[in-house]
N, C-alpha and C positions, 0 to 999 in steps of 0.2 A: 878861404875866409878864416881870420883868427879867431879863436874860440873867447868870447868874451869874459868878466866875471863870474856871472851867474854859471855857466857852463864849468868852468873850471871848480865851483861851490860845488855843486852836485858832483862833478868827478871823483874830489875829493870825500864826499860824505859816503858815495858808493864804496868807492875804494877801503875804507875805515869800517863800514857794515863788513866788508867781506873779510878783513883780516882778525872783525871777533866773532863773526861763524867759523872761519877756519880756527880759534883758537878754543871756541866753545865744543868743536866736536873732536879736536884733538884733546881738550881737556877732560871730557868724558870720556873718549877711549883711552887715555892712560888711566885715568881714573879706575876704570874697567881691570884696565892693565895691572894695579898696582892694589889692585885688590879693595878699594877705596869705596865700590859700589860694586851690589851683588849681581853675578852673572844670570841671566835670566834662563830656567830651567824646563823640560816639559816633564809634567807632573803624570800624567798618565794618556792614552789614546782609547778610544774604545771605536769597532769596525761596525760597520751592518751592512746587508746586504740590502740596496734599496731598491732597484727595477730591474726589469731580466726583460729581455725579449728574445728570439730566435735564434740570434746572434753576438748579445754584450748582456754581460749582467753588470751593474752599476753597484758599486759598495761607497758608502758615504762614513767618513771616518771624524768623526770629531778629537781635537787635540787641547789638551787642559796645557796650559802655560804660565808659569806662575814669574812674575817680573818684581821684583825684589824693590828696586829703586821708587824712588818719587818721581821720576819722570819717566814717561812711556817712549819708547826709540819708535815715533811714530815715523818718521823719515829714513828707520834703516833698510827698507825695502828687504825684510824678510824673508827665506825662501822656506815652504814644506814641502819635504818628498817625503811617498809614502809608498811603500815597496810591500807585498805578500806574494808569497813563497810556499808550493805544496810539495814536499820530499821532495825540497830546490829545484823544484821546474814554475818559474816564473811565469805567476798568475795575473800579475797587475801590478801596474805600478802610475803615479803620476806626481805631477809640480803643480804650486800653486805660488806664484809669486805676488810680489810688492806687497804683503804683508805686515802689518803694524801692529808691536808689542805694546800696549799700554801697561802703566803701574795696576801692581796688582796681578790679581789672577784671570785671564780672558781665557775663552775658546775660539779656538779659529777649529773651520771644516775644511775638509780636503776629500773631493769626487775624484776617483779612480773610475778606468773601465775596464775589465776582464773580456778576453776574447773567449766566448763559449767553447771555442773550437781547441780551446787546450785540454779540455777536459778530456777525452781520451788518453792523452799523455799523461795525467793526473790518474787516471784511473788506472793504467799500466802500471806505473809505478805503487801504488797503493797496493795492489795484489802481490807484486814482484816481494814487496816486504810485508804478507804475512797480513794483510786486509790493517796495514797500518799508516796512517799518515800523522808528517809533522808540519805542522804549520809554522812559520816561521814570519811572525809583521815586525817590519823595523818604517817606526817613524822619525825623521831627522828635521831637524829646525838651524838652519843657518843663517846667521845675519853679520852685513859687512862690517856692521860696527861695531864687534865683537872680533872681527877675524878670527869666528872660530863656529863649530858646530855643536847640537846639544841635541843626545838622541835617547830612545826607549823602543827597547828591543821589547819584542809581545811573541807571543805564541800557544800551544795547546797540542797535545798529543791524540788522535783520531785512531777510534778501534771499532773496526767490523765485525760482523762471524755472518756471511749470507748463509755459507752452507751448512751451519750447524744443526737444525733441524733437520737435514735431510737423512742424517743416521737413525737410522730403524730399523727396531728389529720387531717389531709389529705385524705381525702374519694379517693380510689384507686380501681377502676373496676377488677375482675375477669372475664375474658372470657373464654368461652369453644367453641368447636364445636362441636355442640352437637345436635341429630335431634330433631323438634321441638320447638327450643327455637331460639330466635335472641336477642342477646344484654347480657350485664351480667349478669351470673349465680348466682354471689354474688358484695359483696361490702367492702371490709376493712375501714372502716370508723374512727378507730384510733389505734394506735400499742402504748404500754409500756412498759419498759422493767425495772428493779434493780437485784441487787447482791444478789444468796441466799446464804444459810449456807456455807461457804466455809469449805474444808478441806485440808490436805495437799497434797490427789493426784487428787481433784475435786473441779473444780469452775462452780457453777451451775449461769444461768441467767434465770430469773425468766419471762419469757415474757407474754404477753397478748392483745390479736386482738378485737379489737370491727366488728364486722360480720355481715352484715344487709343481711337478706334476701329477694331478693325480688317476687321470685316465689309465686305462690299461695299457696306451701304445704309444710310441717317441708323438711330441707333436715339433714339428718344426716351425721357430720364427721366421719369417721371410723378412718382414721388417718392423724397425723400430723406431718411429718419428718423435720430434720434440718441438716445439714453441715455447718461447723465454721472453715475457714479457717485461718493462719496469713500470707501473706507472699508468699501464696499458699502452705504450711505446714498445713496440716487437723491436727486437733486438737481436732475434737469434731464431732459427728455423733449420731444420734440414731432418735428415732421418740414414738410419744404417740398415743395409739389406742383408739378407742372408747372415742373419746374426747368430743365432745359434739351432739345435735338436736339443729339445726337452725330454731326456729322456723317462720312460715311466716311471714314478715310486720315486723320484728321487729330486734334491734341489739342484738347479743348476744356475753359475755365475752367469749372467748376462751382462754385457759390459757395453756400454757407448759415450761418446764424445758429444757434449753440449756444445755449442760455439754461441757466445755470443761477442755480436758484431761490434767492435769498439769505435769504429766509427761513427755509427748512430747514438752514442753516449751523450755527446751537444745535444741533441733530442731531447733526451733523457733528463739531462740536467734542468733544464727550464722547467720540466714536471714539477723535483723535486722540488727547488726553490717556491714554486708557485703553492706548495701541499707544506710549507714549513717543516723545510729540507727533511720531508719524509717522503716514504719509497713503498710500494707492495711489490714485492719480487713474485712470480707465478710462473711456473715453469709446469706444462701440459706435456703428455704424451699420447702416442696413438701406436697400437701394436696388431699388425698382420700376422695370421699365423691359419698353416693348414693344418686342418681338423679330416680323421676320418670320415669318409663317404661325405660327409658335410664339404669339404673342399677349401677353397682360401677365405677367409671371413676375418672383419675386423673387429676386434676384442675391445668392449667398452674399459678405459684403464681411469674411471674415475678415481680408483682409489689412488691412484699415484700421483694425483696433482700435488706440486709442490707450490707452498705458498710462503714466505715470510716478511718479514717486515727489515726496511733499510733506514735507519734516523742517523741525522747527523747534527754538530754544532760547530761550523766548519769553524767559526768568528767566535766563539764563546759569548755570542750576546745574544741567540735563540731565545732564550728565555727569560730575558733582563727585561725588568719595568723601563717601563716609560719609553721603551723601543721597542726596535726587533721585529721577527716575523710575528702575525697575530692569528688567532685561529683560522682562520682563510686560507693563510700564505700570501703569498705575494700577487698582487694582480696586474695594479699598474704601479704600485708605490708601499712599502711596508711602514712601519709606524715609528723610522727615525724623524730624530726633530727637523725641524727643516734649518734649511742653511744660514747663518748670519748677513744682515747684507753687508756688501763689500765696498767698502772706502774708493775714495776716488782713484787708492796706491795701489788697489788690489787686484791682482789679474788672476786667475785661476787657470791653469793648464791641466787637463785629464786622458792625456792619449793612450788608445788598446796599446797595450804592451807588445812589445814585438813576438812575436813566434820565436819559440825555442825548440830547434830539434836536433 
């Protein structure tokens, strides 16, 4: 069939549309090009961490973008990635496509999800340097009509001290009840603790009790048990036998190995998040020892519990208005703004980051 008038009118008027879109967006991109109209920039990112469950914690990132021009590149199908980074062992990362720049200043959000299960790697490293982490967020905004990308690098320097309080020199009574004797059985006269060899599924702490005995005769420890909780998540359990002879009249080093378990730290983490990234560290012992004619008995060592406190601010936005964890912590949602809704261009991609090992 020969295409009549009218067909050939419409061909033509199609054909003439298409050749001033292709001239309209070639003329904006040099435009672009030639410096003619301002490149559009991001202005700042701020991170939060928004739901945690068992296995993925969710951080929702808002991005400030400021578009210079009078017209908004609603059709450049915008891309945001947003990457965080713990002493560069990659925590999260994800994409949000088809994204539209209006004139002006907008925020667009971007959901990331964190595999919990990195966290033991994170925490190996944190100790390796000295209870120090660097956090390291890079948010990148790329768009094709621009042929080019526009980023803002973020981050925050993270500092521990768990075992700081464990140094003591605080002379701390042992009592017993025990027949024959009145008054204390022993005496903790100073406690030390540092970091031993760590490895990726064990973090050893190296402790040591200065022990004075005051009875007339050697007392021998047979053994020396620990529990290391975070959180009330047990972490770490075991004990040393045939530790030391205390001998009379005098202090003796008693020395043993904490371990706790770094695999169980994903555990752990969920606590903290949910307590607004705080921690109670609690570390118990239990100490066996034979006593003359009394025989083997186990010595009440309340005064040795070790207690202290772990806070963090992984995102620097802990305790920023208008978001952030709230005194609760986290339960099922913390108090970032909720998300913008998404245009009909805008797809969102947030996948767990891969394992890194």
């Amino acid at each position: 069939m020969t295409p009549g008038p009218e067909t050939g009118r419409y061909t033509n008027v199609a054909i003439a549309l298409l050749v001033v879109t292709l001239v309209l967006v070639a003329s904006v991109a040099g435009a672009f090009a030639l410096g003619l109209l301002g490149v559009p920039s991001v202005v700042s990112s701020e991170s939060r961490f928004a739901e945690v469950n068992e296995s993925t914690t969710t951080i929702r990132t808002e991005v400030l973008v400021e578009n210079p021009n009078p017209i908004g590149l609603d059709r450049s199908n915008a891309t945001i990635t947003h990457v965080i980074q713990m002493n560069g062992v990659l925590m999260a990362q994800g994409t949000r496509r088809g994204v539209s720049l209006p004139s002006g200043t907008s925020t667009r959000t971007i959901t990331t999800h964190m595999d919990n299960g990195k966290i033991p790697e994170w925490w190996v490293s944190h100790i390796r340097r000295g209870e120090r982490t660097q956090v390291s967020i890079a948010t990148r905004v790329y768009s094709p009509a621009l042929a080019e990308s526009f980023a803002i690098p973020g981050g925050r320097t993270i500092e521990t001290d768990v075992l700081a309080a464990f140094d003591s020199n605080e002379a701390r009574p042992v009592n017993a009840d025990v027949p024959f004797r009145e008054g204390p059985i022993l005496f903790v006269n100073r406690t030390s603790a540092g970091w031993g060899e760590v490895s990726e599924t064990e973090t050893p702490i190296e402790a040591t009790f200065g022990v004075y005995n005051p009875l007339p005769v050697a007392v021998p420890i047979t053994e020396l048990g620990y529990t290391v909780s975070m959180n009330g998540v047990r972490v770490g359990n075991g004990s040393t036998e045939s530790v030391r002879v205390l001998d009379s009249g005098q202090v003796t080093p008693v020395n043993t190995t904490i371990t706790i378990d770094a695999t169980r730290l994903d555990e752990w983490w969920v606590t903290h998040l949910r307590q607004n990234q705080e921690t109670t560290v609690r570390v118990t012992f239990r100490l066996q020892a034979d006593l003359p004619v009394v025989g083997t008995v186990q010595l009440p060592i309340d005064v040795l519990t070790y207690q202290t406190q772990l806070e963090t601010d992984l995102l620097g936005t802990k305790n920023a208005s208008g978001g952030g964890t709230n005194d609760r912590g986290i339960e099922t949602r913390i108090g970032a703004p909720a998300s913008p809704a998404l245009d009909s261009t805008d797809r969102e991609e947030s996948p767990v980051a891969p394992a890194v090992r």
